[in-house]
C-alpha positions in Angstrom: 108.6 89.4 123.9 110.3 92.7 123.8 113.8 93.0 122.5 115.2 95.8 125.3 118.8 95.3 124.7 120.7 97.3 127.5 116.9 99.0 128.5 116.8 99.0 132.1 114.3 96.7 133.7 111.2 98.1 134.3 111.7 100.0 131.0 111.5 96.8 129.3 108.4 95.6 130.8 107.2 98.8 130.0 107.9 98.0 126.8 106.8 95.0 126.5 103.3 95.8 128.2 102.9 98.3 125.5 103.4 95.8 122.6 101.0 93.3 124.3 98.6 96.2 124.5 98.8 96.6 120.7 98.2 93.2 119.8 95.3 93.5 121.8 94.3 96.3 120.4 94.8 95.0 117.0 93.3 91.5 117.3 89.9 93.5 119.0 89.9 95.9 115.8 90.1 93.2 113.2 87.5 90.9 115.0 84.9 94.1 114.5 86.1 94.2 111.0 85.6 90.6 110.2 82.2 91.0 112.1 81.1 94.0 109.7 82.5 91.6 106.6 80.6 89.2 107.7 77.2 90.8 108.1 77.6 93.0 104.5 78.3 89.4 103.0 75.4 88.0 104.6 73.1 91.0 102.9 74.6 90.1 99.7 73.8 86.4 100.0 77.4 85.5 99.7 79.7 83.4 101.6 81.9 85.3 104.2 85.1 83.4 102.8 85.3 85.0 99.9 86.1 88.4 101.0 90.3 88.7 101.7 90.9 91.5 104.1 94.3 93.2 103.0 95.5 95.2 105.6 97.2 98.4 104.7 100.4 98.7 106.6 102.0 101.9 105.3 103.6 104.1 107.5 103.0 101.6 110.4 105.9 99.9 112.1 106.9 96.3 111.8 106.1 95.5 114.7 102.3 96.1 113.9 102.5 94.1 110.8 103.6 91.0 113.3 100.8 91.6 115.4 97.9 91.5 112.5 99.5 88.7 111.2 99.3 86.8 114.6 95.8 87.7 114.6 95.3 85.9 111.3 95.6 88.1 108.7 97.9 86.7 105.7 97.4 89.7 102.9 99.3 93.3 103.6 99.4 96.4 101.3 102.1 98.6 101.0 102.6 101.7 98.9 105.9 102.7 98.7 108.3 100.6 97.3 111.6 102.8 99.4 109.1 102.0 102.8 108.5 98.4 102.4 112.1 97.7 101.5 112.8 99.3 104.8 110.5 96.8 106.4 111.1 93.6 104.3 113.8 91.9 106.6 112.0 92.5 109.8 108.7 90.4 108.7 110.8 87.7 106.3 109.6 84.8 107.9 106.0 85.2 107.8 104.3 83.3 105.2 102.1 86.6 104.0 101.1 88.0 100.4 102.5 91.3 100.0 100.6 93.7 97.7 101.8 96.8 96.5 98.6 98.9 96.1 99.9 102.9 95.4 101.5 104.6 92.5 104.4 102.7 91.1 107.2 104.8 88.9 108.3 102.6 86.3 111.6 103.6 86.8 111.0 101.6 90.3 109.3 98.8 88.3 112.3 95.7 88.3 113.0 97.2 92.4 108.8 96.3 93.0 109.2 93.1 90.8 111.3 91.5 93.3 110.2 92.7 96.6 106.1 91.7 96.2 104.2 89.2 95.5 101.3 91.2 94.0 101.0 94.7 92.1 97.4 96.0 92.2 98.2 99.0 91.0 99.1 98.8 87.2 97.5 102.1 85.1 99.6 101.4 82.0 101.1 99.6 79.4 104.3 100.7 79.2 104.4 99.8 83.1 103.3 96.3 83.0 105.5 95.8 80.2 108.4 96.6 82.7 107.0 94.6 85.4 107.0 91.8 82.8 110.3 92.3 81.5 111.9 92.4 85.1 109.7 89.4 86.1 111.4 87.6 83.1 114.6 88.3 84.1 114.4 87.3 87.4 112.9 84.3 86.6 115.4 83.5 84.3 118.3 84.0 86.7 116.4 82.1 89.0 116.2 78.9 86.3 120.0 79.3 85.6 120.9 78.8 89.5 118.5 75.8 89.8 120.1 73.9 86.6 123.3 75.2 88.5 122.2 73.5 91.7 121.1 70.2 90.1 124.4 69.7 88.0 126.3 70.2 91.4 123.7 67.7 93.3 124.6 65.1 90.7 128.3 65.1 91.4 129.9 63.7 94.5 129.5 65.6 97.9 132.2 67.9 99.0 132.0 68.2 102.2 131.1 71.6 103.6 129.7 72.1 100.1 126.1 73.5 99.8 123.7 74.8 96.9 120.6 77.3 97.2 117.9 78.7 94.8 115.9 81.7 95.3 112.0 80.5 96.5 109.3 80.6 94.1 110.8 82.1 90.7 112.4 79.0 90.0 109.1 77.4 89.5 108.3 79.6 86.7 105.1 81.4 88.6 104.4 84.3 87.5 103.5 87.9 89.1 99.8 88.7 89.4 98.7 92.2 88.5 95.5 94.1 89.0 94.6 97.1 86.4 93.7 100.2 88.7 90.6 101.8 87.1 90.2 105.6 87.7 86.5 106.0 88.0 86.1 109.2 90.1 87.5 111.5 87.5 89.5 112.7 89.9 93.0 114.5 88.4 94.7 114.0 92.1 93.8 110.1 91.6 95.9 107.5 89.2 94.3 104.6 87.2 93.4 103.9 83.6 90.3 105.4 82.1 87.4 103.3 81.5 87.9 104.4 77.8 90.8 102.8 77.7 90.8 99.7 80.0 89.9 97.3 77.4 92.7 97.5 75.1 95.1 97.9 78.6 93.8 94.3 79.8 94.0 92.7 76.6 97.8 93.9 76.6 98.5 93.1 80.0 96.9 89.8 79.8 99.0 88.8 76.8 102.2 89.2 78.5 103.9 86.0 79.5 105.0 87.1 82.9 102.0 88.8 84.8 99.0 87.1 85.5 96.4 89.7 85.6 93.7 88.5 88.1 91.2 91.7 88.2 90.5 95.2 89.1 91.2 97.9 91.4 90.0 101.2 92.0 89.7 103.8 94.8 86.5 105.9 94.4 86.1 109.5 95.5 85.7 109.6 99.3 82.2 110.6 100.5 80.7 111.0 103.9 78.0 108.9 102.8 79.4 105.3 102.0 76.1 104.9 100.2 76.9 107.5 97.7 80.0 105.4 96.3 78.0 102.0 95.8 78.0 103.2 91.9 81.7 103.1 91.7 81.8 99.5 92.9 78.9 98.7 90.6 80.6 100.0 87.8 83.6 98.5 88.7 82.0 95.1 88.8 80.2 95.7 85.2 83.7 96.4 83.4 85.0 93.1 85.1 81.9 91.3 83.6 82.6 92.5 80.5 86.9 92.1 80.1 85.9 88.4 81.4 84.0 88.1 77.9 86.7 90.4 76.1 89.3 88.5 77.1 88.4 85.1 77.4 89.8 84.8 81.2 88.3 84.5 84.4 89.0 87.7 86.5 88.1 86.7 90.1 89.8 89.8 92.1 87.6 92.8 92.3 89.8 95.3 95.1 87.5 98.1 96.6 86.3 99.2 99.9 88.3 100.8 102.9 88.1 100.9 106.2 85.1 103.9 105.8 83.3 102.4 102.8 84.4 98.7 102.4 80.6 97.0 104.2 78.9 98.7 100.6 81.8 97.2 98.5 81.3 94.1 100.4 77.6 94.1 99.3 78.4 95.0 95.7 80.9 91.7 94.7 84.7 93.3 96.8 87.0 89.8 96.9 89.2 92.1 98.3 89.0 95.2 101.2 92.1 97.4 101.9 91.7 98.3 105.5 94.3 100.2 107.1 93.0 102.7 110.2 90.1 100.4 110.7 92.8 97.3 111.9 95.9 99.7 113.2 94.4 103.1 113.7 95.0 106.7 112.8 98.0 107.4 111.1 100.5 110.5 112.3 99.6 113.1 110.8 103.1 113.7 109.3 102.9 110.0 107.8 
């Protein structure tokens, strides 16, 4: 329902028609989505369920991220750390995986350690070893104010006296990376060279704070999807073969948008990042 404050009357169910329009608008685009995901995964001979649709809510309003999530989806990407922060407290209480998918400064590193639960967009070693390193900390405070908590639960209750722990660093997990893979050769575009992406994964997946789950990569953008199905391909081969490097399983292979994401689909995508084809066209001055 509409929060109109001091709106008069009709300009509140005004309002409020116009938020139950975008729901609808919302749930009908993801249910053609899901339709498309499930007919590229049916060409592929694989199982619908393992493709995660992360929807890519930058530059879209709260409110928007409420309504996909009330159509079911549980994954969002964001790609500004200063944006999302702005948005954090209005979607708090929905049980989602937040993904940061663009660019991240390392000088914004510890601020993106703390505000998602995934980073799909590490091109470096020298920024995973901050994520790490912030990861570490956090977790660490968060282990001092759980002993803290326990000592206090063993002594007698004071009454009006009450102890709390910050949710999930306490239990020691730790945050899950992907390696963004530049395989365009485009200069505009950020990711690791091929060249280099084995020694960067071997890094990355020996320090003790990220998890490193796959690859990511955003190909060049073509009118004709089928022109990019090599990038996926590609991208899939170089995951084959860090699986042997490294001795790990790396089941996250990020590709596909909302123009190209049915051939990424057919070429092994566990995850799509659909924005416009969920939400629809951004402002232009967004």
């Amino acid at each position: 329902m509409a929060n109109c404050g001091f709106q008069p009357a009709v300009g509140c169910v005004v309002e409020s028609r116009a938020m139950a329009t975008e729901k609808s608008v919302i749930a009908e685009s993801l249910g053609r989505i899901r339709e498309r995901v499930a007919r590229a995964a049916g060409r592929a001979g694989r199982r619908v369920d393992d493709v995660t649709i992360v929807a890519v809510s930058k530059t879209f309003p709260f409110e928007a991220i409420r309504a996909a999530y009330d159509a079911g989806l549980r994954h969002f990407g964001e790609n500004r750390v200063q944006e999302w922060e702005s948005k954090r407290e209005r979607v708090a209480d929905l049980e989602a995986t937040w993904h940061l998918i663009g660019h991240l400064q390392s000088n914004k590193a510890r601020k993106a350690a703390g505000l998602f639960d995934r980073v799909d967009s590490v091109d470096s070693l020298g920024l995973a070893q901050k994520l790490d390193a912030a990861e570490g900390a956090g977790t660490e405070a968060a282990r001092l104010i759980s002993s803290e908590k326990s000592r206090r639960d063993a002594l007698p209750l004071v009454s009006g006296q009450a102890g709390a722990t910050k949710n999930g660093a306490a239990n020691g997990k730790r945050l899950r990376v992907l390696i963004e893979v530049s395989l365009g050769g485009e200069i505009t575009k950020t990711g690791v060279a091929e060249a280099d992406l084995a020694m960067l994964a071997e890094g990355v997946a020996g320090l003790a704070n990220l998890e490193l789950l796959g690859l990511m990569t955003i190909p060049p953008f073509l009118d004709d999807p089928e022109r990019v199905r090599p990038y996926f391909r590609k991208l899939r081969e170089l995951r084959d073969g860090l699986v042997r490097r490294v001795g790990r399983a790396l089941p996250v292979l990020s590709m596909g948008m909302s123009h190209d994401f049915e051939i990424a689909v057919e070429e092994g995508a566990t995850e799509i990042r659909v924005g416009t084809g969920i939400f629809g066209e951004r402002k232009l001055n967004q």
